[in-house]
N, CA and C atoms as a LAMMPS dump frame, in Angstrom:
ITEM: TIMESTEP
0
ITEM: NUMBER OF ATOMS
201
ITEM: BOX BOUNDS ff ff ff
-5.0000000000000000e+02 5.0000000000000000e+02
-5.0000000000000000e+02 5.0000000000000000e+02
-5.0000000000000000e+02 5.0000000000000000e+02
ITEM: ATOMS id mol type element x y z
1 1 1 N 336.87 96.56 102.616
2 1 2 C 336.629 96.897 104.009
3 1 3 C 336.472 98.417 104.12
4 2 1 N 335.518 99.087 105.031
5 2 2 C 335.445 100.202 105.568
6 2 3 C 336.214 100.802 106.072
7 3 1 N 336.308 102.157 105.966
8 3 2 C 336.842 102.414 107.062
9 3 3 C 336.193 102.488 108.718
10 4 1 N 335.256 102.495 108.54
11 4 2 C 334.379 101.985 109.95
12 4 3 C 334.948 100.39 110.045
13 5 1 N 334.963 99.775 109.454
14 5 2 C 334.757 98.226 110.054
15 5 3 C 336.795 98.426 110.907
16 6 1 N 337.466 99.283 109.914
17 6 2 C 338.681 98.94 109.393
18 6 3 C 339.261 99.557 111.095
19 7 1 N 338.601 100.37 111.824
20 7 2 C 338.823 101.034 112.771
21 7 3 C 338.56 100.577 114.396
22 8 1 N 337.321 99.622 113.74
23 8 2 C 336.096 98.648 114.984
24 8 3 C 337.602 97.976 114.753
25 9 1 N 337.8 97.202 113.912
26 9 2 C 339.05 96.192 113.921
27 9 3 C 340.365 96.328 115.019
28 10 1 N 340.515 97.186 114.975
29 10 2 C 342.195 97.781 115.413
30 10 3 C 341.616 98.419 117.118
31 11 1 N 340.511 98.766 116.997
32 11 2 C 340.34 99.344 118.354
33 11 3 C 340.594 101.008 118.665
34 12 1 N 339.99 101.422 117.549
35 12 2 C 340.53 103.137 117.491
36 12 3 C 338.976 103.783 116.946
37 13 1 N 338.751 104.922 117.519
38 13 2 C 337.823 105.86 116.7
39 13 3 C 337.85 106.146 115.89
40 14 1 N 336.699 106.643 114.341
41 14 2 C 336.802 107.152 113.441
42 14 3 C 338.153 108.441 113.384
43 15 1 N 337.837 109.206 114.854
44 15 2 C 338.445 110.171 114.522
45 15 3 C 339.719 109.919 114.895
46 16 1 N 340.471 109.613 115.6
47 16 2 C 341.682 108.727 115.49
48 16 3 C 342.338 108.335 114.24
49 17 1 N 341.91 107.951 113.662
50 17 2 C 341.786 107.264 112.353
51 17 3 C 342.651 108.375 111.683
52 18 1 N 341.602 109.185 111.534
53 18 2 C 341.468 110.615 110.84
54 18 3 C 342.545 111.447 110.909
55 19 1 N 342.769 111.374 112.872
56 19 2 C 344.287 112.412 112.872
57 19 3 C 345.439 111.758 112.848
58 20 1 N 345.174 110.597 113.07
59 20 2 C 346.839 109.741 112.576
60 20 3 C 347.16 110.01 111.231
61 21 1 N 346.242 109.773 109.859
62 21 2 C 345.729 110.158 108.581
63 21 3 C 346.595 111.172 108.315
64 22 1 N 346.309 112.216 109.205
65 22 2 C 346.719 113.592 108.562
66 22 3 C 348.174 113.828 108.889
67 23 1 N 348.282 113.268 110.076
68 23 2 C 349.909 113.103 110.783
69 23 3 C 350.734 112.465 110.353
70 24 1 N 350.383 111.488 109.866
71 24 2 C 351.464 110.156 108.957
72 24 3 C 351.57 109.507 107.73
73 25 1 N 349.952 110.371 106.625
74 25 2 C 349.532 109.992 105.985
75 25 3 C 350.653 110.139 104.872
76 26 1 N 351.276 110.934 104.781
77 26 2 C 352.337 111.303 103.348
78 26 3 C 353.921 110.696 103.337
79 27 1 N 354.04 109.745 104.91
80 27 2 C 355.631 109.249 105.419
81 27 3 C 355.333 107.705 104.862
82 28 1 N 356.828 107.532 104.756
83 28 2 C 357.322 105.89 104.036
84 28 3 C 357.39 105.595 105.162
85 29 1 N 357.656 104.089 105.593
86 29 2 C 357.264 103.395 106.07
87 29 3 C 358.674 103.822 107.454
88 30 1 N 359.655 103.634 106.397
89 30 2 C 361.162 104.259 107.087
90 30 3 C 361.217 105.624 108.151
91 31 1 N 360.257 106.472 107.483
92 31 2 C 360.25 107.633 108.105
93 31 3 C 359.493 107.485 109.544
94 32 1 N 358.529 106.823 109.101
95 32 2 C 357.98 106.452 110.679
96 32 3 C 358.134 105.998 111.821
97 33 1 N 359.512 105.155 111.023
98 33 2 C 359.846 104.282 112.407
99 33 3 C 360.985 105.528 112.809
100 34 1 N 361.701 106.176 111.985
101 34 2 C 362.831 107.003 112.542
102 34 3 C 362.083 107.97 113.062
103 35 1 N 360.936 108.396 112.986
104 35 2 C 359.894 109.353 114.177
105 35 3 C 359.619 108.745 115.201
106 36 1 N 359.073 107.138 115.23
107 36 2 C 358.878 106.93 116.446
108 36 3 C 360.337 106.474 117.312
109 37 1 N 361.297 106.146 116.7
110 37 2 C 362.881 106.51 117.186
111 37 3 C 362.939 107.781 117.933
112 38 1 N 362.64 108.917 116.903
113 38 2 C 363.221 110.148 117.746
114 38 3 C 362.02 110.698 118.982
115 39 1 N 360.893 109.806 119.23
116 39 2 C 360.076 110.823 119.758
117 39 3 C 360.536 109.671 121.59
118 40 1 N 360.706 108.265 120.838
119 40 2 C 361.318 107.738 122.19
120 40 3 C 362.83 108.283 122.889
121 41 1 N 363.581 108.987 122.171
122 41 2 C 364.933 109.247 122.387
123 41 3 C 364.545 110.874 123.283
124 42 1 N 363.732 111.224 122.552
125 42 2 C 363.141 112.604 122.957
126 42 3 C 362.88 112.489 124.711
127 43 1 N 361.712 111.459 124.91
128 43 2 C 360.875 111.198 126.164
129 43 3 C 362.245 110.796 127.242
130 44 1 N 363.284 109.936 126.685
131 44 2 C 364.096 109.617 127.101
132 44 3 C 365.11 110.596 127.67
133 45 1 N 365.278 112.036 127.09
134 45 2 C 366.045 112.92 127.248
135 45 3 C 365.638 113.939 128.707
136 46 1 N 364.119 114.279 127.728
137 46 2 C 363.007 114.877 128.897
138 46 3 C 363.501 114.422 130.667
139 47 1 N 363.063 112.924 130.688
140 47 2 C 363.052 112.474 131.901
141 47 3 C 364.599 112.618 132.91
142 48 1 N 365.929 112.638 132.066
143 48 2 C 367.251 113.279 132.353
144 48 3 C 367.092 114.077 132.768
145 49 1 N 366.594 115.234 132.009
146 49 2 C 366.82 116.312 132.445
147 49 3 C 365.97 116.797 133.67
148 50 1 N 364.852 116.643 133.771
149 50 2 C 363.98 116.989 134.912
150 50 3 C 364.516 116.337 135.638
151 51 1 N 364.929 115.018 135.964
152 51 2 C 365.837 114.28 136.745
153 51 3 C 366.879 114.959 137.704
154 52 1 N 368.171 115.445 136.266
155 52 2 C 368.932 116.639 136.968
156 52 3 C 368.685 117.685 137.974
157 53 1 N 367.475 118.217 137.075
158 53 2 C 366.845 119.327 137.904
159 53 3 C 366.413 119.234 139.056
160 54 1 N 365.867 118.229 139.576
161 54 2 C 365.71 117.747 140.443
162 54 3 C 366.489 117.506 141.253
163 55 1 N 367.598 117.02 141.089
164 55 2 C 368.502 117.066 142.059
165 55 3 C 369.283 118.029 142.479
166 56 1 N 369.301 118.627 141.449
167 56 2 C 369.944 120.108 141.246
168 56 3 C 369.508 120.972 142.568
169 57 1 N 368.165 121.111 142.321
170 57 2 C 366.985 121.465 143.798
171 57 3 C 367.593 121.381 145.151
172 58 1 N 367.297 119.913 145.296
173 58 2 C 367.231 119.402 146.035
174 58 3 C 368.756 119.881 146.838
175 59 1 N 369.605 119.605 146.077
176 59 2 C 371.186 120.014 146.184
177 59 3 C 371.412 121.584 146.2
178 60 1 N 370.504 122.496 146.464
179 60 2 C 371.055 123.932 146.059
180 60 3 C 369.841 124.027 147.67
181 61 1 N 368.869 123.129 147.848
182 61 2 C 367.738 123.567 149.292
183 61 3 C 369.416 122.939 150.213
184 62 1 N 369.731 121.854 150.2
185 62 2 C 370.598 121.381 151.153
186 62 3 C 371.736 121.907 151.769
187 63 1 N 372.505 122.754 150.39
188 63 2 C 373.242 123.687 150.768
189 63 3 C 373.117 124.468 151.438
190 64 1 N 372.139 125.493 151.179
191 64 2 C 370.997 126.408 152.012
192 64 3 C 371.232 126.118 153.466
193 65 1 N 370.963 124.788 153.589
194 65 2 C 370.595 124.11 154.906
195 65 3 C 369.064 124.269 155.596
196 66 1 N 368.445 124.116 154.647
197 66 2 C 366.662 124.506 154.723
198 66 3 C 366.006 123.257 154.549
199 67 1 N 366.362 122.364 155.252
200 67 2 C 366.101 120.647 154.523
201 67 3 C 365.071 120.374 156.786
């Protein structure tokens, strides 16, 4: 199989292909999943914190009394 056919298959562009390739091409199988572990734990953290911040805001305008 191609890598053209191999790409039509899966539903991705050549170049897709290409930069996943270069991004994941040298990791065991293990390593990948503990990347896509840390990049969900990551997104997961992100959204906390802007969260906080957010209220944080919201809680520092109220004090104010500027609401």
């Amino acid at each position: 199989m191609t890598i053209a056919e191999a790409v039509r298959q899966i539903g991705v562009t050549q170049q897709t292909f290409y930069r996943w390739r270069k991004l994941y091409g040298g990791m065991q199988r293990s390593q990948l999943m503990r990347l896509k572990e840390l990049e969900k734990e990551n997104q997961r953290l992100r959204r906390a914190v802007s969260d906080l911040t957010l209220d944080k805001l919201i809680l520092t305008e109220a004090a104010r009394g500027n609401f």
